[in-house]
PDB file of N, H, CA, C and O in Angstrom:
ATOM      1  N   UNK A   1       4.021  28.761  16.097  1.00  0.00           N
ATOM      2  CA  UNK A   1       4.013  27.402  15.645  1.00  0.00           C
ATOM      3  C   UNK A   1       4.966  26.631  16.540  1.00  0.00           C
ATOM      4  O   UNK A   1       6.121  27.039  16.419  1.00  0.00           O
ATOM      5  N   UNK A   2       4.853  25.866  17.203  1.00  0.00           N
ATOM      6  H   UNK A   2       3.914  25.535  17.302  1.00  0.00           H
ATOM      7  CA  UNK A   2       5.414  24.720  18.086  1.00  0.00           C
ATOM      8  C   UNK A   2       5.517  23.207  17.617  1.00  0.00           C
ATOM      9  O   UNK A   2       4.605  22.382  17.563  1.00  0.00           O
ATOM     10  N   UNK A   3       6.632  23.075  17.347  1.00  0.00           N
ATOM     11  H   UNK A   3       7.373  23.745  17.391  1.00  0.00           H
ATOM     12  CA  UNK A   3       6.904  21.142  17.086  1.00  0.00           C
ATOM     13  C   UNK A   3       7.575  20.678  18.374  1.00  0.00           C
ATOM     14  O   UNK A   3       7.802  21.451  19.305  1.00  0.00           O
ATOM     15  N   UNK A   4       7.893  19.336  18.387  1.00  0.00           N
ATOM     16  H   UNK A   4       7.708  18.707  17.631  1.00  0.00           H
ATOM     17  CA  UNK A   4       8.935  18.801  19.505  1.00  0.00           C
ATOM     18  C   UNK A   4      10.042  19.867  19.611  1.00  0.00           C
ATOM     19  O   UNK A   4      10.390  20.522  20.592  1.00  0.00           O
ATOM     20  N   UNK A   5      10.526  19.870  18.286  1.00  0.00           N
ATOM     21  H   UNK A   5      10.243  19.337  17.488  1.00  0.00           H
ATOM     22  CA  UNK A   5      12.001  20.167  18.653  1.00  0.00           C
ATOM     23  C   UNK A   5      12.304  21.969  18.146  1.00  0.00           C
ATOM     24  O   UNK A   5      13.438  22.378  17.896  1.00  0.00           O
ATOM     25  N   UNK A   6      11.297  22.679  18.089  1.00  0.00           N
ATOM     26  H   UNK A   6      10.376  22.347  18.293  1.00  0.00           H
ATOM     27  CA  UNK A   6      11.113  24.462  18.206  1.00  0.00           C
ATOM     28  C   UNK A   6       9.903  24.587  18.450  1.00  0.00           C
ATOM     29  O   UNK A   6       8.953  23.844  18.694  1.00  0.00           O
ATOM     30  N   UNK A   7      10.179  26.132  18.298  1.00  0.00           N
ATOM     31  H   UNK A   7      10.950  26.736  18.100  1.00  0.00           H
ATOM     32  CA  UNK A   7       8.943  27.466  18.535  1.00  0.00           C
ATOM     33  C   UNK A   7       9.464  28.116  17.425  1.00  0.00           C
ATOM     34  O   UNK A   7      10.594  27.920  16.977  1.00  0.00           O
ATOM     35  N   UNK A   8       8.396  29.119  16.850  1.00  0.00           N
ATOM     36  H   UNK A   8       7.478  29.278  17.214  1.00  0.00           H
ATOM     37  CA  UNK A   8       8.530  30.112  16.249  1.00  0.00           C
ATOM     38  C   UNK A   8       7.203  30.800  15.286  1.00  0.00           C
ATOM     39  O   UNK A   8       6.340  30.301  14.564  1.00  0.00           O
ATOM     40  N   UNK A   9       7.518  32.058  15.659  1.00  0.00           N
ATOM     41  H   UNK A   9       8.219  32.463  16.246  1.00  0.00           H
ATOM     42  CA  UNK A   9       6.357  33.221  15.791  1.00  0.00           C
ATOM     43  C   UNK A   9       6.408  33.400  14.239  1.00  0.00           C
ATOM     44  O   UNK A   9       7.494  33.660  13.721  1.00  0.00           O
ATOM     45  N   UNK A  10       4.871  33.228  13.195  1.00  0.00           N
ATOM     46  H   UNK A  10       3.989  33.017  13.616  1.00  0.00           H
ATOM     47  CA  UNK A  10       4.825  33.468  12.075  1.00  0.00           C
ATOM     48  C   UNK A  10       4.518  34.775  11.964  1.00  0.00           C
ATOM     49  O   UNK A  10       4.049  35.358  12.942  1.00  0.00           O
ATOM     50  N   UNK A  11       4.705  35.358  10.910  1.00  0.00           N
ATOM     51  H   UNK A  11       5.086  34.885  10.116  1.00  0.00           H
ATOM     52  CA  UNK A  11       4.452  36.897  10.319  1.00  0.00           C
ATOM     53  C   UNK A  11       3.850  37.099   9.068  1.00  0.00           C
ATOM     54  O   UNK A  11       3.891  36.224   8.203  1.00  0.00           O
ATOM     55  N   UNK A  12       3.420  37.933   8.937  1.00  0.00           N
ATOM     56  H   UNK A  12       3.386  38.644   9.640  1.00  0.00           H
ATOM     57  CA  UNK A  12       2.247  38.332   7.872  1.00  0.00           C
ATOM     58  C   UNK A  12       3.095  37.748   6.705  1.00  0.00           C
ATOM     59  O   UNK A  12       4.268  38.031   6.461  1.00  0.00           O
ATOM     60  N   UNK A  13       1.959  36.524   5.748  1.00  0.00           N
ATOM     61  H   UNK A  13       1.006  36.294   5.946  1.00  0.00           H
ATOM     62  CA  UNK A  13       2.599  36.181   4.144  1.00  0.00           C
ATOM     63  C   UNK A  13       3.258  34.474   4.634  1.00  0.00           C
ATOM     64  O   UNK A  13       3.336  33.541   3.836  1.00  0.00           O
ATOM     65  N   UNK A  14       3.617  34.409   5.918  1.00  0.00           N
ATOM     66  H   UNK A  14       3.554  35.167   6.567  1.00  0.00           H
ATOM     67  CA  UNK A  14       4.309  33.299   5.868  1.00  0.00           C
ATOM     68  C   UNK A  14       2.973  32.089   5.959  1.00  0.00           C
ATOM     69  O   UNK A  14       1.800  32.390   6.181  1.00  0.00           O
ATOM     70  N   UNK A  15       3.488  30.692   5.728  1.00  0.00           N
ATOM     71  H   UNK A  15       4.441  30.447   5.547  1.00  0.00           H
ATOM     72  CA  UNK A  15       2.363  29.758   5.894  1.00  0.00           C
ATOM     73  C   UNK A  15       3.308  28.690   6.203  1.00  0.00           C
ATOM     74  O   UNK A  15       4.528  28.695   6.035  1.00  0.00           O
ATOM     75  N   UNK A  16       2.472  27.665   6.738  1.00  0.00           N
ATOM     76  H   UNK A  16       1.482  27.661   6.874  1.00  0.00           H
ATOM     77  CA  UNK A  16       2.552  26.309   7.474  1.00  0.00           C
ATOM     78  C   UNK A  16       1.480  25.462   6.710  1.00  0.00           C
ATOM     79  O   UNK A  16       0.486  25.663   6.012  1.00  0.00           O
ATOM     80  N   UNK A  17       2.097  24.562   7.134  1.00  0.00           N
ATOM     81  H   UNK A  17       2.905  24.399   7.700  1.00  0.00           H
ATOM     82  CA  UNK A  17       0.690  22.606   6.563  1.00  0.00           C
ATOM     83  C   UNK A  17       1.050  21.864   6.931  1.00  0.00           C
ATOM     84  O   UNK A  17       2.188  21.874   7.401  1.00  0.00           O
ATOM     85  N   UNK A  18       0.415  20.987   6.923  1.00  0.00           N
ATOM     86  H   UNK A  18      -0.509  20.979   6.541  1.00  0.00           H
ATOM     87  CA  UNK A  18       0.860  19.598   7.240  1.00  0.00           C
ATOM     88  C   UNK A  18       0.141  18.823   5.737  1.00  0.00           C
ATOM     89  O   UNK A  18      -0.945  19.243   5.340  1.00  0.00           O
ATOM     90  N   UNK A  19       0.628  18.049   5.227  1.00  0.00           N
ATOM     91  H   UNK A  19       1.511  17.708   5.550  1.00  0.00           H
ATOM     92  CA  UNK A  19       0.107  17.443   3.850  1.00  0.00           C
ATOM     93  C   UNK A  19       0.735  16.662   3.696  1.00  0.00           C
ATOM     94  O   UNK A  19       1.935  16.612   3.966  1.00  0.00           O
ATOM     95  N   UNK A  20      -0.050  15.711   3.135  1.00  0.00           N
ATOM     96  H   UNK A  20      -1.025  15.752   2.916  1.00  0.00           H
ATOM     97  CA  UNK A  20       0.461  14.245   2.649  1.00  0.00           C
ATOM     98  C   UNK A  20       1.551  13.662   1.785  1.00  0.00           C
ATOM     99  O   UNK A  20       1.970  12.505   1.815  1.00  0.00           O
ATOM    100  N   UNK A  21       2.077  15.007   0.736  1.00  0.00           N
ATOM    101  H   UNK A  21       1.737  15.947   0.712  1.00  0.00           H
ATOM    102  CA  UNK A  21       2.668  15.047   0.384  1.00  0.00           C
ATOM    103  C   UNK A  21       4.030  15.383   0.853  1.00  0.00           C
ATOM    104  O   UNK A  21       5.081  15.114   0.271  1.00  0.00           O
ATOM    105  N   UNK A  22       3.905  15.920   1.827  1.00  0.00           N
ATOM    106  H   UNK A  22       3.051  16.139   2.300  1.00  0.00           H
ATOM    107  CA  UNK A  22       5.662  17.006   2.501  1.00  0.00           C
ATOM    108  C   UNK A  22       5.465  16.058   3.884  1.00  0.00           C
ATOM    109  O   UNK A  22       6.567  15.685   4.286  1.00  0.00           O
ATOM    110  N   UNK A  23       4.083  15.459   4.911  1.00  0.00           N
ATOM    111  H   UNK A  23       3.188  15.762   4.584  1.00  0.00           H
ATOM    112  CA  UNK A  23       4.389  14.893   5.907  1.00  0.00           C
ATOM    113  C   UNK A  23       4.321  13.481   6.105  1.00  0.00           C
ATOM    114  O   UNK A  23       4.743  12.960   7.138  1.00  0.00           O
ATOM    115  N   UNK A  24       3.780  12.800   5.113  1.00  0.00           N
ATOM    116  H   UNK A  24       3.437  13.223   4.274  1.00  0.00           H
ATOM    117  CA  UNK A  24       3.795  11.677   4.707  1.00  0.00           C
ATOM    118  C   UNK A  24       2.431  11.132   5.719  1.00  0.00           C
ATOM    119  O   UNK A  24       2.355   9.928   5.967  1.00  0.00           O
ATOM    120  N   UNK A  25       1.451  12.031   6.236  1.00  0.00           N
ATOM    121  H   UNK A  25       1.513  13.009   6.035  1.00  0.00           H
ATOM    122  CA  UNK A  25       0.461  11.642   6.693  1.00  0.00           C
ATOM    123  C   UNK A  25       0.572  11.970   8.855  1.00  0.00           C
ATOM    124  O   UNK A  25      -0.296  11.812   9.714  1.00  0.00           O
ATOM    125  N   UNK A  26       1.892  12.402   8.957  1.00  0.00           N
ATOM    126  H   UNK A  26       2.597  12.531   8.260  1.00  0.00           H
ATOM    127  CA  UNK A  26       2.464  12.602  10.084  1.00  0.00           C
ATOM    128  C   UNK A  26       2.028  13.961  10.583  1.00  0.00           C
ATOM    129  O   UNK A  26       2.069  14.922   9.815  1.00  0.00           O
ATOM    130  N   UNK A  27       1.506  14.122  12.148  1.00  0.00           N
ATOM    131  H   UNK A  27       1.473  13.341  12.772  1.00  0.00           H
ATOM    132  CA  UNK A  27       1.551  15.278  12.366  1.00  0.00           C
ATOM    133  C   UNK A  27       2.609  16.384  12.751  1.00  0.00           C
ATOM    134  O   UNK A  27       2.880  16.144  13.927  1.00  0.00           O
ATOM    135  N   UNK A  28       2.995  16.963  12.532  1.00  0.00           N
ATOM    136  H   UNK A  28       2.775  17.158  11.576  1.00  0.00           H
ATOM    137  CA  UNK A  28       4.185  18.150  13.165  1.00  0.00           C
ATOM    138  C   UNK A  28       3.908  19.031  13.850  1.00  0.00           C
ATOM    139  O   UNK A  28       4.411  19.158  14.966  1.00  0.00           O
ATOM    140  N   UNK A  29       3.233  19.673  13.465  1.00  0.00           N
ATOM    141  H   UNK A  29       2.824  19.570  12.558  1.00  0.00           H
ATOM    142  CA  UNK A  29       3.156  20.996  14.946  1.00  0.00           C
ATOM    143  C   UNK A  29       1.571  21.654  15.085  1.00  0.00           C
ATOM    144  O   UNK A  29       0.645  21.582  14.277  1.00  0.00           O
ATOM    145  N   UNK A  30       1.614  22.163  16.105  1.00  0.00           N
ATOM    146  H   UNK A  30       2.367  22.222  16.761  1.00  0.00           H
ATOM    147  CA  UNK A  30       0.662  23.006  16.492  1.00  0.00           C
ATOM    148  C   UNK A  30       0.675  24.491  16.426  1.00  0.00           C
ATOM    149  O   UNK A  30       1.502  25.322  16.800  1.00  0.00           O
ATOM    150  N   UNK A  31      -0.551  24.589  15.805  1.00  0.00           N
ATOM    151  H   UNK A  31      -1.223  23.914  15.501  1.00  0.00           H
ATOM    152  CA  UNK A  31      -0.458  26.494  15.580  1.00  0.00           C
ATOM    153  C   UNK A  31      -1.251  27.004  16.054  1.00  0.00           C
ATOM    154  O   UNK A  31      -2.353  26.466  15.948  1.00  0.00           O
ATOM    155  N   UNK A  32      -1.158  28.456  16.926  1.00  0.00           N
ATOM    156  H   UNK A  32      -0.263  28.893  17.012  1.00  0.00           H
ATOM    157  CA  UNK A  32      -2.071  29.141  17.289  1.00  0.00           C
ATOM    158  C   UNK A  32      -2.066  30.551  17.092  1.00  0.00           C
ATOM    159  O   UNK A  32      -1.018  31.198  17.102  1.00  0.00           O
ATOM    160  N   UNK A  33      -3.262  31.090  16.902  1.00  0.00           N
ATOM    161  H   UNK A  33      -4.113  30.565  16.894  1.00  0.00           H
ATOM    162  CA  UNK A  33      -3.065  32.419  16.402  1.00  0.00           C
ATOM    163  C   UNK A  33      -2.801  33.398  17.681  1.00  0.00           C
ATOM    164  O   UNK A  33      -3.226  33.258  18.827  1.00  0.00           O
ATOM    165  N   UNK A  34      -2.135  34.231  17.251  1.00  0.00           N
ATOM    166  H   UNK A  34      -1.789  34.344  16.319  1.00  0.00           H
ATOM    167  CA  UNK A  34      -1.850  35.477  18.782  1.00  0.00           C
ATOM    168  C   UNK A  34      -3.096  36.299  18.663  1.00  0.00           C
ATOM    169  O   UNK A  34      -3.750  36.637  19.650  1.00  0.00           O
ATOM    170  N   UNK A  35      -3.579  36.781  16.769  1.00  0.00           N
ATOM    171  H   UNK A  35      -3.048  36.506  15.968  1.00  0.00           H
ATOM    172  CA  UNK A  35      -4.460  38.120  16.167  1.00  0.00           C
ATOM    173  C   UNK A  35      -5.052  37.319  15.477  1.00  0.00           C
ATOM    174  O   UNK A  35      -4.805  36.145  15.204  1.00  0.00           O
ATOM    175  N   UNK A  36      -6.107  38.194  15.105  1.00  0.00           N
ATOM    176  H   UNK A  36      -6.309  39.148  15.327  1.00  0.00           H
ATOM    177  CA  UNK A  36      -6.649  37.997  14.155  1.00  0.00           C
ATOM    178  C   UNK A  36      -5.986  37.232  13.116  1.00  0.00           C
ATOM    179  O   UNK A  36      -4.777  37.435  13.003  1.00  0.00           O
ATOM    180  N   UNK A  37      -6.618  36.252  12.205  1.00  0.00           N
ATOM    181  H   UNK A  37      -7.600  36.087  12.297  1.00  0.00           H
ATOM    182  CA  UNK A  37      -5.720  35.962  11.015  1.00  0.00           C
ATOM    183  C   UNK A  37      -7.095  35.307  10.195  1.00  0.00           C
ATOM    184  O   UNK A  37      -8.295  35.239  10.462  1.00  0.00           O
ATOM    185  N   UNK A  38      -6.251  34.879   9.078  1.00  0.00           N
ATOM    186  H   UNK A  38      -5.276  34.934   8.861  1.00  0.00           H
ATOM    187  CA  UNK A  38      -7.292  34.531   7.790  1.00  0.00           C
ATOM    188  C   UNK A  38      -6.614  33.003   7.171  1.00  0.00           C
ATOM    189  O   UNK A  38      -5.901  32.980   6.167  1.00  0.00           O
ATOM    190  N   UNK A  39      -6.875  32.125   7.736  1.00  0.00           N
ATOM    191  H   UNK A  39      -7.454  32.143   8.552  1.00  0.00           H
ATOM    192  CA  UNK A  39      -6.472  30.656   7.296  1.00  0.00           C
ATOM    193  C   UNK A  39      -6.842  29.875   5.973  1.00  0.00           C
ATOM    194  O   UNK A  39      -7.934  29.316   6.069  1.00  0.00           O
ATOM    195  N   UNK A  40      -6.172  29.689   4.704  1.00  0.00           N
ATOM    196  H   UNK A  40      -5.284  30.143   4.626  1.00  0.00           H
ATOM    197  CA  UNK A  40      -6.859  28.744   4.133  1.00  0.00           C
ATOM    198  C   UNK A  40      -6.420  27.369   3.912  1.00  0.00           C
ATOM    199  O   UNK A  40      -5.308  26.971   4.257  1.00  0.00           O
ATOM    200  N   UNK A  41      -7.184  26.742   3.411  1.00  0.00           N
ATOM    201  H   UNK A  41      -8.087  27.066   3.130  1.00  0.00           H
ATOM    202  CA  UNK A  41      -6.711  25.139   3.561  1.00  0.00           C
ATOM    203  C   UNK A  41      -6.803  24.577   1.851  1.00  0.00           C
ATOM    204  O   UNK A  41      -7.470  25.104   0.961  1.00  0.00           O
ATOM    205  N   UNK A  42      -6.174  23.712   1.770  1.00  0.00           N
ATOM    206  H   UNK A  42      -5.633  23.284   2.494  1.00  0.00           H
ATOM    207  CA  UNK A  42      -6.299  22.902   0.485  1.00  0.00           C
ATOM    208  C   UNK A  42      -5.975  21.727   0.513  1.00  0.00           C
ATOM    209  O   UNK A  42      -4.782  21.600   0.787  1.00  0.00           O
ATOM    210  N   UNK A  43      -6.689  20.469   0.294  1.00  0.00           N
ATOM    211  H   UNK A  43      -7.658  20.572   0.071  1.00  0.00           H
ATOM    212  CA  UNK A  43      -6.544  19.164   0.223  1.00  0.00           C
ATOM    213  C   UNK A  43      -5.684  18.475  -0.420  1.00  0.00           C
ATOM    214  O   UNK A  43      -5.295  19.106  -1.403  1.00  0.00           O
ATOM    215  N   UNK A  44      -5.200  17.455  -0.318  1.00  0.00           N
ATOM    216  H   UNK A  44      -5.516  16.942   0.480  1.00  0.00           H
ATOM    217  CA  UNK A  44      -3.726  16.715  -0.554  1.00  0.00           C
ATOM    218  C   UNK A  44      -4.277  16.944  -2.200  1.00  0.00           C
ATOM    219  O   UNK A  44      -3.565  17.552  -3.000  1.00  0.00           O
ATOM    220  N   UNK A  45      -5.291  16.522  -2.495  1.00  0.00           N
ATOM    221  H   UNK A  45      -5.869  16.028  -1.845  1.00  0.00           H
ATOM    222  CA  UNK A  45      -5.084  16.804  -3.964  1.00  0.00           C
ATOM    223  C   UNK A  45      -4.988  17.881  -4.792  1.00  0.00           C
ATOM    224  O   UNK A  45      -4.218  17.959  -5.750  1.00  0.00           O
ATOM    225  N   UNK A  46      -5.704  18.650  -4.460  1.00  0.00           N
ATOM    226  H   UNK A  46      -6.329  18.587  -3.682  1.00  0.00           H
ATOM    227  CA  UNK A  46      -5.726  20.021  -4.378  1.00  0.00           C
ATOM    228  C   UNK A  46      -4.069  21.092  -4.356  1.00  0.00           C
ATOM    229  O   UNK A  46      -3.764  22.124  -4.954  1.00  0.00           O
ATOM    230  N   UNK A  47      -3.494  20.416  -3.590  1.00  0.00           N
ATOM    231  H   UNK A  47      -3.743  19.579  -3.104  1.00  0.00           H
ATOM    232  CA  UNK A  47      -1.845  20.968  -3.117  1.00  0.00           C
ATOM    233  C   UNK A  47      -1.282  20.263  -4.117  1.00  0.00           C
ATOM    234  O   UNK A  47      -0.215  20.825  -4.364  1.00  0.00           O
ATOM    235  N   UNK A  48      -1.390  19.563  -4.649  1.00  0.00           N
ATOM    236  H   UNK A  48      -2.257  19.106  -4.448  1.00  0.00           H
ATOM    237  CA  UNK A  48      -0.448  18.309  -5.604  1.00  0.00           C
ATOM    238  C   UNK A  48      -0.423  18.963  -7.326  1.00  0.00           C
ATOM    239  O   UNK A  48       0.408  19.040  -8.230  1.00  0.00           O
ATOM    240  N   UNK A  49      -2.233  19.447  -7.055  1.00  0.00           N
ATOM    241  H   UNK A  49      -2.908  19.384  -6.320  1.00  0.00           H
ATOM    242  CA  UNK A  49      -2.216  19.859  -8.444  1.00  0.00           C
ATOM    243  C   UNK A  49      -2.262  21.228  -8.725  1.00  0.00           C
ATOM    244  O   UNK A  49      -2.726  21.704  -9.761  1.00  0.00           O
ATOM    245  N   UNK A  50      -1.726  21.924  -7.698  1.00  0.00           N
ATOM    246  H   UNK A  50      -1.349  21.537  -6.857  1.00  0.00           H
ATOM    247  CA  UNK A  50      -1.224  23.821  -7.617  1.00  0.00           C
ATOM    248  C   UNK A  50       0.217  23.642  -7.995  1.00  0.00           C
ATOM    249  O   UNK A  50       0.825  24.299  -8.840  1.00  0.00           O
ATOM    250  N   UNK A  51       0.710  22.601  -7.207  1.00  0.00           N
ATOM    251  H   UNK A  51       0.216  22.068  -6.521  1.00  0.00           H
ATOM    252  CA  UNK A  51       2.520  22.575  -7.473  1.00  0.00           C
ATOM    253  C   UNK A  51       2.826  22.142  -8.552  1.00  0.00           C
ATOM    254  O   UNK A  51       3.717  22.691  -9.201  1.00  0.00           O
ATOM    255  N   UNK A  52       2.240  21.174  -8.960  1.00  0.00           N
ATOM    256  H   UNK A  52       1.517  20.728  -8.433  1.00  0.00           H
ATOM    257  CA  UNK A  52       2.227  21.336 -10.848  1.00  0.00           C
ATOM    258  C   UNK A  52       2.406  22.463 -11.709  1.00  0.00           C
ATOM    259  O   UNK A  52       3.328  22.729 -12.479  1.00  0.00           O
ATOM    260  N   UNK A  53       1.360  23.073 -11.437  1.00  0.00           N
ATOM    261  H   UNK A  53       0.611  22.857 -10.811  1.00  0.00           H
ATOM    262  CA  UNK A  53       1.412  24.602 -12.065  1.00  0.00           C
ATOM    263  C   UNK A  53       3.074  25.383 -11.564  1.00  0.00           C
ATOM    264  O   UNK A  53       3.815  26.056 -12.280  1.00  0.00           O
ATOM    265  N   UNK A  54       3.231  25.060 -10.364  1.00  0.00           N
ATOM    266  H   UNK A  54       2.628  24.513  -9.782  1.00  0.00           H
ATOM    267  CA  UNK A  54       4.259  26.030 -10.021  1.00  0.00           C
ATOM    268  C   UNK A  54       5.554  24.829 -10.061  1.00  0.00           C
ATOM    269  O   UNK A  54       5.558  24.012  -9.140  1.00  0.00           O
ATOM    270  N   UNK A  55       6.506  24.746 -10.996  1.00  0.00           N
ATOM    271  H   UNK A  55       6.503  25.410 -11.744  1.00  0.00           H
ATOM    272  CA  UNK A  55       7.407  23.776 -10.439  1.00  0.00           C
ATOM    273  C   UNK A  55       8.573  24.241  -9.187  1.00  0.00           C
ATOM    274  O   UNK A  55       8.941  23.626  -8.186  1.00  0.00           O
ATOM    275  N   UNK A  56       8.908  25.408  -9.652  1.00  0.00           N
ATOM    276  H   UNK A  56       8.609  25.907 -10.465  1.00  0.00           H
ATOM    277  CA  UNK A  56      10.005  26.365  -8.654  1.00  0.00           C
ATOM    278  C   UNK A  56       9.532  25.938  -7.165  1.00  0.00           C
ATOM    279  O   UNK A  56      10.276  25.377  -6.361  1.00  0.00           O
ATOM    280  N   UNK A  57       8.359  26.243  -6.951  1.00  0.00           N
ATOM    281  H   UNK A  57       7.754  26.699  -7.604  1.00  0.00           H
ATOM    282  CA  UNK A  57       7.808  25.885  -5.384  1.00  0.00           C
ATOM    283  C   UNK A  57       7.925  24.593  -5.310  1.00  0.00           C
ATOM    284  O   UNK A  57       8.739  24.074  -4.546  1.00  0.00           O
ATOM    285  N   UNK A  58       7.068  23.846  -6.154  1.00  0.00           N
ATOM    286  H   UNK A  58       6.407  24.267  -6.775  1.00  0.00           H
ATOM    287  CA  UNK A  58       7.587  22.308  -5.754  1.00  0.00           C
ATOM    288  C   UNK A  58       9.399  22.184  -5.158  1.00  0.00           C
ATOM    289  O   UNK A  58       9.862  21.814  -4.079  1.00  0.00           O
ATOM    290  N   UNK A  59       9.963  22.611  -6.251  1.00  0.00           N
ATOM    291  H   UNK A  59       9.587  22.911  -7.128  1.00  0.00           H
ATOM    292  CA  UNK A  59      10.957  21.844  -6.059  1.00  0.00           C
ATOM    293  C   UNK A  59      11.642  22.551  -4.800  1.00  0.00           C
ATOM    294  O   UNK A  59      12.580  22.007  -4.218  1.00  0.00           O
ATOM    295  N   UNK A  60      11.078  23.914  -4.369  1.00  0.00           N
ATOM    296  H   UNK A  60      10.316  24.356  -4.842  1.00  0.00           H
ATOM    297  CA  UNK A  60      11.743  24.501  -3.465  1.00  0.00           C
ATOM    298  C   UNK A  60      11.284  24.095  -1.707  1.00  0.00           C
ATOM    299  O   UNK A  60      11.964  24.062  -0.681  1.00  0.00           O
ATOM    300  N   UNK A  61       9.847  23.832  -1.970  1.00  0.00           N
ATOM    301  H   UNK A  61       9.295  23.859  -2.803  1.00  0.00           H
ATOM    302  CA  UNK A  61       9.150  22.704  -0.835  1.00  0.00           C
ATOM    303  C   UNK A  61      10.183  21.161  -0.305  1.00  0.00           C
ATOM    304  O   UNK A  61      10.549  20.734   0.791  1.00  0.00           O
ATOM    305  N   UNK A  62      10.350  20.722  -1.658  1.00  0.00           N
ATOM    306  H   UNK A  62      10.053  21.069  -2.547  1.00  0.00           H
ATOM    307  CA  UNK A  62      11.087  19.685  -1.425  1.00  0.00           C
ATOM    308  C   UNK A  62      12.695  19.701  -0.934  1.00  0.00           C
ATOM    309  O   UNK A  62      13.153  18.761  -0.285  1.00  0.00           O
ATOM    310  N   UNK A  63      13.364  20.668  -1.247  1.00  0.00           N
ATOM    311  H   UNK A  63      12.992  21.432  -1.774  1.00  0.00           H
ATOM    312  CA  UNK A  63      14.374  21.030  -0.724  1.00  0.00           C
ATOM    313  C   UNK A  63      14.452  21.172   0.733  1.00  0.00           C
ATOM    314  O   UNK A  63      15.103  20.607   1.613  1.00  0.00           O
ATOM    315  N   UNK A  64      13.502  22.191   0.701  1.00  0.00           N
ATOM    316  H   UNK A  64      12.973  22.649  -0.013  1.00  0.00           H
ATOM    317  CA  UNK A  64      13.166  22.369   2.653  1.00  0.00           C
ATOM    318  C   UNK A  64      12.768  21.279   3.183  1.00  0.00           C
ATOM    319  O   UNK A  64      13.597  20.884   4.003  1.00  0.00           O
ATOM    320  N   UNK A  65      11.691  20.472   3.072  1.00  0.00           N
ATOM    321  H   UNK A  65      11.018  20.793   2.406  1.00  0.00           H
ATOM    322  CA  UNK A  65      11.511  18.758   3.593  1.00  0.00           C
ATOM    323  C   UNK A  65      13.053  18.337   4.039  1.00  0.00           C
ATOM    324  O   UNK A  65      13.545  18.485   5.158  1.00  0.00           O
ATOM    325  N   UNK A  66      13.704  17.754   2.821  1.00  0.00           N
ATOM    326  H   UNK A  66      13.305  17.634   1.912  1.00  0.00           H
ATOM    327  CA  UNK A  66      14.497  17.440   2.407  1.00  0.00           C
ATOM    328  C   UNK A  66      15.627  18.190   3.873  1.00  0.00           C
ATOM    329  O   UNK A  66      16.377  17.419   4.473  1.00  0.00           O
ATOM    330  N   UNK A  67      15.588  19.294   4.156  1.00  0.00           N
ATOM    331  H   UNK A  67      14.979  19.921   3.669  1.00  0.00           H
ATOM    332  CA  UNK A  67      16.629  19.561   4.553  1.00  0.00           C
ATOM    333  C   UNK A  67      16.096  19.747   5.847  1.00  0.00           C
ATOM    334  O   UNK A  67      16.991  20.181   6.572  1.00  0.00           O
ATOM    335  N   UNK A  68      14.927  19.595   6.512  1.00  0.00           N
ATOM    336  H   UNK A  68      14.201  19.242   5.922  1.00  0.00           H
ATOM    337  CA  UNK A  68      14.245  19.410   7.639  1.00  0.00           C
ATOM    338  C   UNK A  68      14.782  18.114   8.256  1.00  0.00           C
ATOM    339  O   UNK A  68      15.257  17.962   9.382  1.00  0.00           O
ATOM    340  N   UNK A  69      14.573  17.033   7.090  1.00  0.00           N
ATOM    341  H   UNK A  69      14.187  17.156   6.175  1.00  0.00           H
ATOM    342  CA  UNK A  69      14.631  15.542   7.680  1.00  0.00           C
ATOM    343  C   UNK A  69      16.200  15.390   7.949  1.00  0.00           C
ATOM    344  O   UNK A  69      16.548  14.749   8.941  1.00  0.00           O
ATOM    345  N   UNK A  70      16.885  15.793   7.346  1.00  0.00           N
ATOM    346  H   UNK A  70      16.602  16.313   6.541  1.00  0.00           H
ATOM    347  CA  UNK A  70      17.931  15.762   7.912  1.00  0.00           C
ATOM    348  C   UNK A  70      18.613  16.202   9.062  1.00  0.00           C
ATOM    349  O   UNK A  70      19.533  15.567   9.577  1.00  0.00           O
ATOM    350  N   UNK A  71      18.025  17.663   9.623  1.00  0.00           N
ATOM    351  H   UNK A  71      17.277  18.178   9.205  1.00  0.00           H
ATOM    352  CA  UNK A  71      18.435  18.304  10.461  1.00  0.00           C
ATOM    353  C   UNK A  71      17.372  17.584  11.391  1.00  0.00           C
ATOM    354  O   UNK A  71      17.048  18.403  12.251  1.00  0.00           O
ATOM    355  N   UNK A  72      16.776  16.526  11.551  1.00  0.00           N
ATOM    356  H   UNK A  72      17.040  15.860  10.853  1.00  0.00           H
ATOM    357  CA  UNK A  72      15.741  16.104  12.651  1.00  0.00           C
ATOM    358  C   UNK A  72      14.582  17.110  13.086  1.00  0.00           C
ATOM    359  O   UNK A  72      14.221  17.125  14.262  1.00  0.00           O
ATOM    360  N   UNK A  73      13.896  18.096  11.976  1.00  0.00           N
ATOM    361  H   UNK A  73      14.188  18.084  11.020  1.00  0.00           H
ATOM    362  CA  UNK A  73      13.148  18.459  12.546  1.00  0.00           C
ATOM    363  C   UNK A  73      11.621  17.920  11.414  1.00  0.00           C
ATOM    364  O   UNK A  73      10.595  18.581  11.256  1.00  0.00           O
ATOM    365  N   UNK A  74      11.831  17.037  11.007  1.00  0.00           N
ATOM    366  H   UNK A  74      12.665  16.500  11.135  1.00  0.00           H
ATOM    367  CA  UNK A  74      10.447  16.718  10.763  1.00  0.00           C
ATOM    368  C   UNK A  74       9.964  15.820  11.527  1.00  0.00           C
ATOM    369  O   UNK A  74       8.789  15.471  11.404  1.00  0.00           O
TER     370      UNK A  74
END
């Protein structure tokens, strides 16, 4: 995964997005696979109304944002 300002190599379980909700419609990075892999996707609404169900992730998503924008990497 590549933004302006890193690199870094994902590993089995981890995930990336870009969503309307965490990017405010902004793009961030580019991903490419090295292997094989299995991608799924879910739509801004779709993501909005999973994190409902889960609040811990919400609020733990938002933390990381949160602590992205500060450190200048969103």
């Amino acid at each position: 995964m590549e933004t302006d300002s890193y690199e870094r190599e994902l590993c089995d379980g981890d995930f990336f997005g870009e969503t309307c909700v965490l990017t405010k419609g902004k793009h961030l990075a580019t991903v490419k696979a090295l292997t094989d892999c299995q991608c799924f996707s879910l739509s801004c609404d779709d993501f909005k109304q999973v994190l409902e169900g889960f609040p811990d992730v919400k609020k733990d998503l938002e933390k990381t944002v949160q602590l992205d924008s500060d450190d200048g990497l969103v």
